[in-house]
N, C-alpha and C positions, 0 to 999 in steps of 0.2 A: 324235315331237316332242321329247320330252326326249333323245334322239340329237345333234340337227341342233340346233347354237348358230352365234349371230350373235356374231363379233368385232368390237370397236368398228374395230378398220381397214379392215374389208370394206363398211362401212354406206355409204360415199360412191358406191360402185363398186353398188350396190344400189338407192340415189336414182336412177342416172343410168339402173339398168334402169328402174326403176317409170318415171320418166319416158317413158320410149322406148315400153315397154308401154301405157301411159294416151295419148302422141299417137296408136298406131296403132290404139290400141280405137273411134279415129271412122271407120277406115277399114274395119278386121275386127273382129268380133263375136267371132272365135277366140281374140283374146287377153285377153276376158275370168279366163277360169280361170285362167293363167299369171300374172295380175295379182293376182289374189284368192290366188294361194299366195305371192307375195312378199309381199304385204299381211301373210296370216298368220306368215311372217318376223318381221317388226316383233313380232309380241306375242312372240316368243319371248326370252329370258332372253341382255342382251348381255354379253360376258365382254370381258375385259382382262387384256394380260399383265401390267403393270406397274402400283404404286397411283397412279400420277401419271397411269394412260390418261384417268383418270376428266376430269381438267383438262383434258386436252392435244385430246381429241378434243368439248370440250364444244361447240365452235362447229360441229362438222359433227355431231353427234348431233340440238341442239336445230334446225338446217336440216333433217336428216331427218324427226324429227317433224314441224313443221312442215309438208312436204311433205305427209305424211297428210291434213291438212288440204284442201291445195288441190288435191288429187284428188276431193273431196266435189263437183270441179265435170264429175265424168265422170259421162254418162248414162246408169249403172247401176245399176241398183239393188242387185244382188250386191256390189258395190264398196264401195259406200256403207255398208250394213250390216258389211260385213269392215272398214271402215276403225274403223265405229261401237265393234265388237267388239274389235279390236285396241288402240280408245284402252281402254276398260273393264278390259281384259286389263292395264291398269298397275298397275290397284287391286289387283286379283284372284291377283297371279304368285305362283305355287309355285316354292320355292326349286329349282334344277336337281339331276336325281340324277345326272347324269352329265357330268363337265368333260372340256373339250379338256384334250391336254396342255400342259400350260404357260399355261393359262391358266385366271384364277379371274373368281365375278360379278362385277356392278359391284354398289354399293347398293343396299336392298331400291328407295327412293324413285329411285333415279336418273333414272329415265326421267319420274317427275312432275314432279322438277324441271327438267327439260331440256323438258318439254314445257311449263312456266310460261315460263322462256326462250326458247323459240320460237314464242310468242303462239299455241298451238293452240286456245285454247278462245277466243277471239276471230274466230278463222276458223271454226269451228263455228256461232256464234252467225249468222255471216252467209251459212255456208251454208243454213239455217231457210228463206230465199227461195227454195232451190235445188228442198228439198222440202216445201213449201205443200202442195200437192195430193195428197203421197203418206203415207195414214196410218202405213205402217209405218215406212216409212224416219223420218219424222217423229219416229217414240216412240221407236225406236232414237239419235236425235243427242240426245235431251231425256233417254235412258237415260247418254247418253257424257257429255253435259254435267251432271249431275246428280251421278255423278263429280268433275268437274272442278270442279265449282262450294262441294267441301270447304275447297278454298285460298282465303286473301284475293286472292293475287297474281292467280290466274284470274277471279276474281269483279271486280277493276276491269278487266280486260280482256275480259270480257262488259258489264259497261256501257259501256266505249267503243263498243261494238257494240251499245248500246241493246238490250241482252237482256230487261231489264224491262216496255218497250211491244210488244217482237217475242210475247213469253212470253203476255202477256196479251193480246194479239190472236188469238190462236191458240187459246184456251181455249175457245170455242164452236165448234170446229173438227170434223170427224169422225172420232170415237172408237170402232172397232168392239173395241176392247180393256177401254173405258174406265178408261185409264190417264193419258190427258192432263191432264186437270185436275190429277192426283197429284201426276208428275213435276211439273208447271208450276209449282205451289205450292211444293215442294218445293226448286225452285233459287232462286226468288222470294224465299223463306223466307232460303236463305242468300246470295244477296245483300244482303240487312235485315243479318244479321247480321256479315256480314263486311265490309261496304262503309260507305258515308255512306247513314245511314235518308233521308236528304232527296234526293238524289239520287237515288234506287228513285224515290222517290213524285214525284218532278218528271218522271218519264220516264212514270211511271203516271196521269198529270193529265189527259193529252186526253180531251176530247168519247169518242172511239172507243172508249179503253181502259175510261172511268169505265161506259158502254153496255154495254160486254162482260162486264165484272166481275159489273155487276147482273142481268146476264141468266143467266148459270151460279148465280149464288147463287140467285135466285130459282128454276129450275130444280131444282136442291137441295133445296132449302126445301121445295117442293111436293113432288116426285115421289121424293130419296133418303128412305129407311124404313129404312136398312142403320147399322150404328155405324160403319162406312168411309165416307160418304157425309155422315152429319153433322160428321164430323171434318172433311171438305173444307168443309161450309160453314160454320163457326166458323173454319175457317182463312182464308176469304174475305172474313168478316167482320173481322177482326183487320185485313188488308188496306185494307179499307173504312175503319175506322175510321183508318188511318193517312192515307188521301186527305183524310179531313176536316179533318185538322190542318190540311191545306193551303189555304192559302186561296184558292191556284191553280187547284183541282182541281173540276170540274164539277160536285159532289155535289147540288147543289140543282137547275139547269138541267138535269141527267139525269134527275131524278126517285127517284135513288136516296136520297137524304137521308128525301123526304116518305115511302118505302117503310121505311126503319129505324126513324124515329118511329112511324109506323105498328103494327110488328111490336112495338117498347116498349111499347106502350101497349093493346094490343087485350084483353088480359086483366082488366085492371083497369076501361077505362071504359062497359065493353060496349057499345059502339058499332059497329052493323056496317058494315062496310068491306071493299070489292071486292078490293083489294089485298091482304085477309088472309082471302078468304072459303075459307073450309073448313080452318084451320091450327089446329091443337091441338098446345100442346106438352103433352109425357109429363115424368116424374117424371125421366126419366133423365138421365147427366151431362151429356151432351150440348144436351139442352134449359137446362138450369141455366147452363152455362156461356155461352149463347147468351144468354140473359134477361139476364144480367150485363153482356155486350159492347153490350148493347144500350142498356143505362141509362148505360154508358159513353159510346156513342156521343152520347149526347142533352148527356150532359156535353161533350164537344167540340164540337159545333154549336152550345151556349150561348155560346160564345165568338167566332163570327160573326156580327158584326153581319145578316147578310144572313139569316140562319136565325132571327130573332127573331118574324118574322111565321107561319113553317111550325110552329112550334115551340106559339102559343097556338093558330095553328088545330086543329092536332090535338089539344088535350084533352093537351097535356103535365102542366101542371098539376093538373086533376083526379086522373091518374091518380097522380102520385109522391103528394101526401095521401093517395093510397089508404093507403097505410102508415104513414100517422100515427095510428096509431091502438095501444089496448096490446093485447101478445101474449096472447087471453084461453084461444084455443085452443092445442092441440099441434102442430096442423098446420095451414093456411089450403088449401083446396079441396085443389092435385095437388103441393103441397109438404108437406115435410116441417118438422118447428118449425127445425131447424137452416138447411134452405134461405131460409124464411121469415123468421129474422131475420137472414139473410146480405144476400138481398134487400133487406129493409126498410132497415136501417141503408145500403145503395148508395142506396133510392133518397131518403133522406131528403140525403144527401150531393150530390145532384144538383139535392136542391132549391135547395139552398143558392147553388148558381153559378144557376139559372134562376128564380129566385123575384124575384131585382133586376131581371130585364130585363123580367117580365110580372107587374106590380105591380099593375096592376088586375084583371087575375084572381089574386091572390092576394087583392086582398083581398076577391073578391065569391065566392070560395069558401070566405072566413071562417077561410081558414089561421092567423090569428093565435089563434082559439077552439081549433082543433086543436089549433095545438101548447103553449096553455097547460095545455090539460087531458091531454096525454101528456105537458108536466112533472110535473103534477101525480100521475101514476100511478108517472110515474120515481120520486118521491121515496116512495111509497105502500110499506108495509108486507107486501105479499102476496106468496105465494109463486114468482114468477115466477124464475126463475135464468137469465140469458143464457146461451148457448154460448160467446161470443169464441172461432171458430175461423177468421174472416176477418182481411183487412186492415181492416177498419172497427171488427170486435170487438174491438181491443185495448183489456186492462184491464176487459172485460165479461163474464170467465168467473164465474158466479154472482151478479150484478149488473143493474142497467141502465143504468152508467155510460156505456154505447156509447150507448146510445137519449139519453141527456141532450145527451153530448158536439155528438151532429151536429144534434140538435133546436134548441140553444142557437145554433148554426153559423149554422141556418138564421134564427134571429132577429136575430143579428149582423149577416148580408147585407141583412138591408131595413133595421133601425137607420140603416146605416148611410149611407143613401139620405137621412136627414134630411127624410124625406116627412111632414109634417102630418097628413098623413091616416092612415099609417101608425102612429104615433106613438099619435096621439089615441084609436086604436081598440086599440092597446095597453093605454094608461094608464085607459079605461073600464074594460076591466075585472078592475081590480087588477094590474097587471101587477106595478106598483114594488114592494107589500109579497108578491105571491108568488115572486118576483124574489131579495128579500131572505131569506127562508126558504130557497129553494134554494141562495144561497150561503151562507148558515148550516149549512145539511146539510155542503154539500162542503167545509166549512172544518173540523167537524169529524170528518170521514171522514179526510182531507189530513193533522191530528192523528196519528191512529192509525198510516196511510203515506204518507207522502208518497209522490204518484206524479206522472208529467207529464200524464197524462189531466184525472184531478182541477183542477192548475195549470193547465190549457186553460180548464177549467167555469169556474173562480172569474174568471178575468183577459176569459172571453168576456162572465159576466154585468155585470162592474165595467162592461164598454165598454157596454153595453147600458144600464146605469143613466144613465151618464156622457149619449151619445147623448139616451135620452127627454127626460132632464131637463134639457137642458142650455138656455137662456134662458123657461125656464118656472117661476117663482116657487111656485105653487099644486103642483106637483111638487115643487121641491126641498125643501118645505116637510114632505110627504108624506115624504120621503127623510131628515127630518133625526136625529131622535135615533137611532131604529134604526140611519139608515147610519151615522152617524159612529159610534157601538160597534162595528158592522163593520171599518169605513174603518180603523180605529184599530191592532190588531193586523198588517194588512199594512202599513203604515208603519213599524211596530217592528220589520221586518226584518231578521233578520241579515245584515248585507251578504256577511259571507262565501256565502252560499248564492247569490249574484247568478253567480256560477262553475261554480253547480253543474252545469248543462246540461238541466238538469229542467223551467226556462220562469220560474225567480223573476223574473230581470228582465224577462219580460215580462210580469208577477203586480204585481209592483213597479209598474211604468208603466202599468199600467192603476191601477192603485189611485190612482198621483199625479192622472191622467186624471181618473176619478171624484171629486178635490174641486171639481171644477167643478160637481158637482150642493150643492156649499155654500156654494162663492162668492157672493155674492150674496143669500145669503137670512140675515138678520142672527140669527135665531134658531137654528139650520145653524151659522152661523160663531162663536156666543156657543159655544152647546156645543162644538165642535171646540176653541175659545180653553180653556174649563172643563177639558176631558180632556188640556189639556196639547201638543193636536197643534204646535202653532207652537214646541213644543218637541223635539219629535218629528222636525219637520222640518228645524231648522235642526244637528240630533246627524246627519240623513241628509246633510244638506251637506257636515257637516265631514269626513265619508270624501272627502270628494273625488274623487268619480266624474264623469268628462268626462262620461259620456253623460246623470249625471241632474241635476247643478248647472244648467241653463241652466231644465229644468224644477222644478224648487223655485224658483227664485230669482224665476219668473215667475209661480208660485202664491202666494212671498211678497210680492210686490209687490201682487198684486189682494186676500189679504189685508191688506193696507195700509189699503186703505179704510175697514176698519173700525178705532176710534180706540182699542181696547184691545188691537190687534195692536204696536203701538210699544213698549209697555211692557212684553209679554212675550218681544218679540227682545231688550230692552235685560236683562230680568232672566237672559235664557239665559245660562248657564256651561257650556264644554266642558270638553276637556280640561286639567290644569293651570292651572284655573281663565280661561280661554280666553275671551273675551265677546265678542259677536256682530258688533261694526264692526273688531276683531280678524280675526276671518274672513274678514268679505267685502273687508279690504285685502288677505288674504293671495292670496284668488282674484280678485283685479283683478292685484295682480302677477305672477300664473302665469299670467295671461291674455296680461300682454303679452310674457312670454317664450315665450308658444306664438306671438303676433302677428310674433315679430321686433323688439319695439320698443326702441331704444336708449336705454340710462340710463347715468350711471357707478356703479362701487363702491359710491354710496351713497344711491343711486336720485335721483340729482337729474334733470331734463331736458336733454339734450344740444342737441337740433336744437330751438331759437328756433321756425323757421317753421312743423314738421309736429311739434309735441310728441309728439302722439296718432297718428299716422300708422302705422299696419304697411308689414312691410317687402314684403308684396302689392303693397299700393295703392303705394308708390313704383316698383313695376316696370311698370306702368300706364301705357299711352301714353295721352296725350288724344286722346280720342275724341268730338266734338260730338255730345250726343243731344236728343232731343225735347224739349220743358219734360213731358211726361207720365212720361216714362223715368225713373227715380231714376238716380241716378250711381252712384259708387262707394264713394264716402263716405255717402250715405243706405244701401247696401245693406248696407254693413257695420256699419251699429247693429245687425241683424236674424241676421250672422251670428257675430256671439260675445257673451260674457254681460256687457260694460260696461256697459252701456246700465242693462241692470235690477240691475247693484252701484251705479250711482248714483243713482237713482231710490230704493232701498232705505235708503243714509246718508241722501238727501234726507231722509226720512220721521223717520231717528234723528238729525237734526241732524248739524252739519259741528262744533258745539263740546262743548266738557268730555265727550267718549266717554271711557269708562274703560279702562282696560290697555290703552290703546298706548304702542308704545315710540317713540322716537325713526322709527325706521326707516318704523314708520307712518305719523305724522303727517307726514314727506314724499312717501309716498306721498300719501296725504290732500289734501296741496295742490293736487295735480296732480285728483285726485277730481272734485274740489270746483269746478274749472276745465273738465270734462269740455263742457258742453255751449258755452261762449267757445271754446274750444278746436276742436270739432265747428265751429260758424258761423265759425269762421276758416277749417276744411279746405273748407267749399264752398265761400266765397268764394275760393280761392286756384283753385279748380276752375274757376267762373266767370269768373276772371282767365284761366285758362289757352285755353278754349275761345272767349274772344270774340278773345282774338290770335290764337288759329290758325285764324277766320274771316275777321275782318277788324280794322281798326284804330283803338280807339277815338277820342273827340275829346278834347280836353287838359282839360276839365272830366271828364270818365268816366272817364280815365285817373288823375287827379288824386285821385278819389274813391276807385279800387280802389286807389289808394299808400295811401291815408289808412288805409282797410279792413285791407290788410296790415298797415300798422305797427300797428295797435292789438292785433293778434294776434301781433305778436311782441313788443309793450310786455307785455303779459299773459304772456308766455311769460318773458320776462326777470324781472316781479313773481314770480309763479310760483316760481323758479329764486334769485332772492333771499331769498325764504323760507323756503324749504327749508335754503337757506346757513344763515338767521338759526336754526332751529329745529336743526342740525346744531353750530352755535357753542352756542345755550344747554344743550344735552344735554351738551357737552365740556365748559363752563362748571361744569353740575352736577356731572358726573361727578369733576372735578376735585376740588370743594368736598366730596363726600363723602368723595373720596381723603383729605382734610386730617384730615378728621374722624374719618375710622378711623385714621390716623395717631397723631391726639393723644390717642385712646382706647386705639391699643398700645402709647405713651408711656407714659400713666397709669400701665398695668399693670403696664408691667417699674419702675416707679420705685417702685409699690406692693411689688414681690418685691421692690428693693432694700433698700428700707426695713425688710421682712421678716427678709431675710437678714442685715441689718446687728443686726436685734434678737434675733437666735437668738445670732450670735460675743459680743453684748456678755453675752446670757444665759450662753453657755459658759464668758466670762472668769470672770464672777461667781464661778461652778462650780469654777472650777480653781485661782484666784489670789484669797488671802483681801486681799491689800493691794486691789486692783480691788473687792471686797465692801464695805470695809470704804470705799472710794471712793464708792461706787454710794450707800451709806445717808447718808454725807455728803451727797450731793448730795438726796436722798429729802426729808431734815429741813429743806435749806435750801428748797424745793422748797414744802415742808408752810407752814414760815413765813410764807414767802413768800404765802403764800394766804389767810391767815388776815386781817380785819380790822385796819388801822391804830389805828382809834380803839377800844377796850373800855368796853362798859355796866357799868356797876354790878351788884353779884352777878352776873356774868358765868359760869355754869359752864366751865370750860375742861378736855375731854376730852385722855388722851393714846394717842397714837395709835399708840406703842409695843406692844409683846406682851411681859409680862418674860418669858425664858426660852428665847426663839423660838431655834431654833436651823436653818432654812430659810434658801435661800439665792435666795428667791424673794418676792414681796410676798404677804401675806396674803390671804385669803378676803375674800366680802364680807361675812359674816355675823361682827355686832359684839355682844356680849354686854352689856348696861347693867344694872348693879347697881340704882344709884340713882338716883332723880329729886330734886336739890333741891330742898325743901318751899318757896325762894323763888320757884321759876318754876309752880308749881301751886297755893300756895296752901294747900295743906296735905296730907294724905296723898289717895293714889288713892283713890276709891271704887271700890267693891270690883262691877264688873258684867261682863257676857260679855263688852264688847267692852273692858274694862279689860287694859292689859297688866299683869300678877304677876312679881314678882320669882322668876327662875328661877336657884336654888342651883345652883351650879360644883364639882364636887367634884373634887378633886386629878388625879383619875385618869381624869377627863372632861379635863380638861387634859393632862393627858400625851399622849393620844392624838390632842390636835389639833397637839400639839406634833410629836408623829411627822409627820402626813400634811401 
């Protein structure tokens, strides 16, 4: 064989034998053999002289292969297996020892690919009809396609030939090899993988198929004891569970559904049952991995509506509580402690999606008492350590953060049902303050490291809290001072951590969520108002985050209600001294540039008729709807945040708001107009909808003119005001201009005057005629000051210095010798607070003379 090579130019002249040979093998049985060694041909290693044969003869190669194929329709069985073996022979080629001359291989793949281009494993899949009846042949094309079914390209060319329902009808077929199932699985497997998962399972949906699956697994199940055997039926299962997704797929009307519930549950509720009589699973992987698919499985059927009634009949319920309970032992019966809480933590996670939909056996198996008291062990001191080496134990290695995580999960999901009944058997017994302790533990755990496990706990119980409490007073009451100290620290949020990807903002939105259990309850809202939160909130607003402004804004609004919420928005100060009607003009203006709404330069109103209108609702055909249907204009109070920034000024009044600027208060106007503005948009809607019905009569017609113009009167006032408050801001602005002006007047005429008295000081300095000027004018100066009329005894001081020889005026310190005895009366008496004559002596003089 490695002698004798195929040249790619000989292959055509090859086909046309095999051909010839295959029509006469109906005639003579003799040219079986001669057929079978050209066959074997094909597997042998084809060569080319040239690197371009590869291209040139691609169209008569992938026809050769091909051929292969459609000789699977000769009635032999030698054939059939040579053809089987010769596709195999693609996978398997040993490189050649020995070349023609002048001529080198082709590709290791060449022949794969040439045989994906000549649809071979397509004509395979439909020869599978040819050989029904014949085992071997059978395992051999499932052996060739099994091969074939490594490529993408093959595999949608075996489901165009519905390889999927042919494969799986065949699987109860007769196996004296028993390899069928293997292989079956096996190309199944990679068609999943390399094709559309939906497409597998929509060809694996019939009645016949869903019949056949359950019968082999079941099969399995009972009578394989082998590690090969359980591997098939976990692989069957995986299968299985893929049909279920489907909601096309027979799983309940086969009876395979009520058999997988069945098999989930028989360990746990001891209940005996036909369908699992005699089945023990073993410790081994195989069982474990089976136990797992199966609690999976119950998870996917919660999601069928149709499966909700199979689901309580079988003691679904009782058994997943099976595992609500704390890990006391090492091992539970034929597990081991690791298997055991790999388990538990699946099946507690499953309760969670089936607990919502069989709500009265949850609550009459008292699930709420269970899983309060495995919180309560969660949070418990004893030396239990998880494993966390599943997908459920994350963040549970040394811990029982896993067991909290999904326990909390499962409280979520009825919460959230908003059942009464649910609720009130909660709240019996302590739910709210053992509630609050567990998010006290995990807030200080969260401390230590923040993780996103932890951030799940705290953001699951918030919504839990939120949920109980939410239009139950005698609860939020229950909730209030503990919660709000809670409440309080995740509102202080750094907002940079909303980024982090760890779940703050969804830590965040639960916590906003949870002041609904203080709305409303005035003792709740006094303490939040004490601690500051309405200050809290409105420092979270002014980040200006889209996704949490519309919530704050609608938490500060039903804070409103209460009448010392006014007075603590009006005291709030942000940034740069920032105050609170400040704000919410800023985010009504950024509202309407996200709206489209038209303003000029200086935010005044443009369009008279739609002030308030985004540039949405102008694109808006009129559309006649029900009087029950809101329009357009009702639905857009509901979808951006005006509505509740004017409701919010409502509350802090339209006048004397402190630190606005000009710029505001035209916004402001427009505010302030909001809901004139709104009753004119429907009216114009109502306008629009009765003419594109029909035509009113001249009295109705006359009315909606009237309607109109008063909303474009309002629009024009509006729009005037703005003018007028745009004019007195210029106005001001101007009059300050003056006023700094006449203040940097003052000053340069203060330096002048300055300056002008240093050069007259410097003349003094340098020019004794100028000195001798300067004292002239001093004395006439002095005279000048003095009294016209003179009293009798009159002392008259001189105010000279004899001797002075400065060129500057003197000190102010005046040295008085004497007192005339006329103006005293006769000498001082002589006491502490008497002034004494203080002797001058020559040389005290001389030195004042110097300085």
């Amino acid at each position: 064989n490695q002698v004798c090579k195929v040249p790619l130019k000989d292959l055509a002249q090859i086909m046309e034998i095999l051909n010839l040979c295959a029509e006469k093998m109906n005639e003579q049985e003799a040219f079986t053999e001669p057929l079978c060694e050209l066959i074997k041909l094909c597997g042998l290693p084809f060569q080319k002289k040239k690197f371009s044969d590869e291209i040139s003869y691609s169209t008569v190669v992938s026809k050769f292969i091909a051929q292969l194929g459609y000789l699977m329709r000769v009635p032999s069985s030698q054939v059939r297996i040579q053809i089987c073996k010769c596709v195999i022979s693609f996978y398997d080629a040993e490189p050649p020892r020995k070349l023609l001359s002048g001529y080198q291989p082709t590709s290791a793949k060449y022949k794969i690919q040439m045989a994906e281009l000549g649809g071979l494993a397509e004509t395979l899949v439909l020869s599978l009809a040819v050989v029904e009846n014949q085992p071997i042949e059978k395992l051999w094309v499932l052996k060739a396609l099994q091969h074939l079914s490594s490529s993408g390209v093959n595999c949608r060319l075996m489901l165009k030939a519905r390889a999927a329902s042919r494969l799986c009808l065949y699987l109860n077929g007769d196996d004296p090899s028993g390899q069928l199932v293997f292989r079956s699985s096996e190309i199944l497997w990679n068609l999943i993988e390399n094709t559309s998962k939906e497409e597998v399972c929509n060809q694996l949906s019939s009645l016949e198929c869903v019949h056949t699956l359950k019968e082999v697994f079941e099969d399995l199940l009972m009578h394989g004891f082998r590690h090969y055997d359980r591997q098939l039926r976990n692989d069957l299962l995986v299968f299985a569970t893929l049909l279920a997704e489907n909601p096309a797929a027979p799983m309940i009307e086969s009876g395979f559904a009520k058999l997988l519930i069945a098999l989930a549950t028989f360990t746990e509720v001891k209940i005996p049952n036909p369908l699992v009589k005699g089945l023990k699973l073993t410790r081994c992987y195989e069982d474990f991995e089976m136990k797992k698919l199966l609690f999976h499985v119950i998870g996917v059927l919660s999601k069928d509506p149709h499966a909700v009634q199979l689901l309580s009949e079988n003691d679904v319920m009782p058994a997943l509580l099976y595992y609500v309970k704390p890990n006391q032992k090492p091992g539970f019966y034929e597990w081991s402690a690791a298997q055991y809480e790999e388990l538990q933590l699946h099946a507690i996670a499953i309760l969670a999606s089936v607990a919502p939909l069989l709500i009265d056996k949850y609550l009459s198996c008292q699930a709420n008492t269970l899983l309060l008291v495995f919180l309560e062990w969660c949070t418990g001191q004893d030396a239990f350590f998880g494993q966390g080496n599943s997908f459920h134990g994350t963040s549970g290695r040394g811990n029982k953060l896993a067991q909290m995580r999904y326990s909390l999960r499962v409280l979520r999901s009825v919460v959230a049902l908003y059942d009464d009944a649910v609720n009130l058997n909660l709240c019996d017994q302590g739910a709210i303050s053992q509630l609050l302790d567990i998010l006290k533990y995990a807030a200080n755990k969260s401390k230590e490291k923040e993780d996103a496990v932890l951030l799940e706990i705290q953001a699951d119980i918030l919504f839990i809290l939120s949920a109980v409490c939410k239009n139950d007073l005698l609860r939020k009451e229950l909730f209030s001072y503990e919660g709000v100290d809670i409440l309080i620290p995740f509102i202080q949020m750094d907002p940079k951590k909303l980024c982090s990807g760890l779940g703050h903002n969804y830590l965040l939105l639960s916590a906003l969520d949870c002041l609904s259990c203080v709305i409303g309850c005035y003792i709740a809202e006094d303490y939040f108002l004490e601690k500051q939160g309405v200050f809290l909130l409105l420092d979270l607003l002014a980040v200006k985050q889209k996704n949490l402004c519309n919530i704050i804004l609608g938490i500060l609004v039903e804070f409103c209600d209460n009448p010392k919420t006014t007075s603590h928005i009006s005291t709030w100060r942000g940034e740069k001294e920032q105050t609170a009607a400040s704000l919410l003009i800023q985010l009504w203006r950024q509202e309407e540039l996200d709206l489209g709404i038209k303003r000029d330069r200086y935010g005044r109103i443009v369009d008279m008729k739609r002030p308030i209108t985004s540039s949405f609702q102008k694109q808006q055909e009129v559309i006649p709807l029900p009087a029950n249907c809101p329009s357009f204009a009702i639905m857009e109070i509901s979808e951006n945040i005006r509505a509740k920034l004017y409701s919010l000024l409502c509350k802090l009044g339209f006048e004397n708001l402190p630190g606005l600027s000009a710029k505001d208060r035209v916004t402001l106007a427009i505010i302030q107009h909001y809901i004139d503005f709104k009753v004119g948009e429907v009216w114009s809607e109502i306008c629009a909808e009765l003419k594109e019905e029909f035509k009113p009569v001249a009295s109705d017609e006359e009315a909606l003119k009237v309607l109109s113009e008063v909303s474009e009167d309002i629009g024009r006032m509006v729009a005037a005001l703005q003018t007028e408050v745009l004019e007195n801001q210029h106005h001001q602005e101007i009059q300050e201009e003056e006023k700094t002006y006449k203040k940097i007047k003052a000053i340069h005429k203060q330096r002048e005057m300055l300056n002008k008295s240093w050069e007259n000081f410097l003349t003094r300095t340098s020019n004794y005629e100028a000195l001798k000027k300067a004292k002239r004018l001093q004395e006439k100066s002095i005279e000048a000051s003095r009294p016209k009329l003179k009293t009798q005894n009159e002392a008259v001081y001189s105010t000279d210095i004899k001797g002075l020889g400065t060129t500057i005026g003197s000190g102010h310190l005046v040295t008085v010798e004497s007192t005339p005895p006329q103006l005293t009366g006769g000498p001082l008496n002589v006491t502490e607070l008497a002034l004494r004559k203080l002797p001058l002596s020559e040389e005290a003089l001389r030195k004042d003379q110097k300085r």
